[in-house]
N, C-alpha and C positions, 0 to 999 in steps of 0.2 A: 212489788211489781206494780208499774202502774198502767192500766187499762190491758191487761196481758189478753185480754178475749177480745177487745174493742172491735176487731176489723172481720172477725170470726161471723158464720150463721150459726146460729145456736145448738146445734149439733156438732159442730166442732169446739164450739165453747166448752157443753159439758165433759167433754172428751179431755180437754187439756185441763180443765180446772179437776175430772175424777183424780188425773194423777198427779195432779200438785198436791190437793186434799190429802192422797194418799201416804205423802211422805213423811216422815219418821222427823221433820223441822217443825219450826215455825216459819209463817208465810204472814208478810204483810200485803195486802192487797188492795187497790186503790182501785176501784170500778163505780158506775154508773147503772149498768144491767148487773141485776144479781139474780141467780136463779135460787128461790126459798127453798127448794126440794132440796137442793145439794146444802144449802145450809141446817138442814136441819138432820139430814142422812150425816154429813161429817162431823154436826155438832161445830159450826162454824160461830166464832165469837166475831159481834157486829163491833163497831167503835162509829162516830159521827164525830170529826175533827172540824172544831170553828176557830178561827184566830182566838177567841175568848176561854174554848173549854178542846175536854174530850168526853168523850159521853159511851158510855155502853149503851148497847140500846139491844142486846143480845146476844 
């Protein structure tokens, strides 16, 4: 998905990212705004994509 919260206020952000977290998939997700609570409550794995690499960064 990419920027699936972009146009969102942050209160509907968390709301549609609880239920995608939620799901029983894998989710690739392309954002700008991240909220660290929800990454660390779903146990979100970070990645940082540069033309040269990809990186975990959590």
């Amino acid at each position: 998905m990419d920027e699936v919260t972009s146009k969102l206020d942050s209160e509907n952000a968390v709301k549609i990212r609880n239920i995608l977290y939620s799901l029983p998939v894998t989710i690739l997700e392309v954002a700008h705004n991240i909220d660290y609570q929800q990454v660390e409550q779903f146990k979100v794995k970070q990645f940082e994509l540069t033309k040269d690499s990809l990186k975990i960064i959590s």
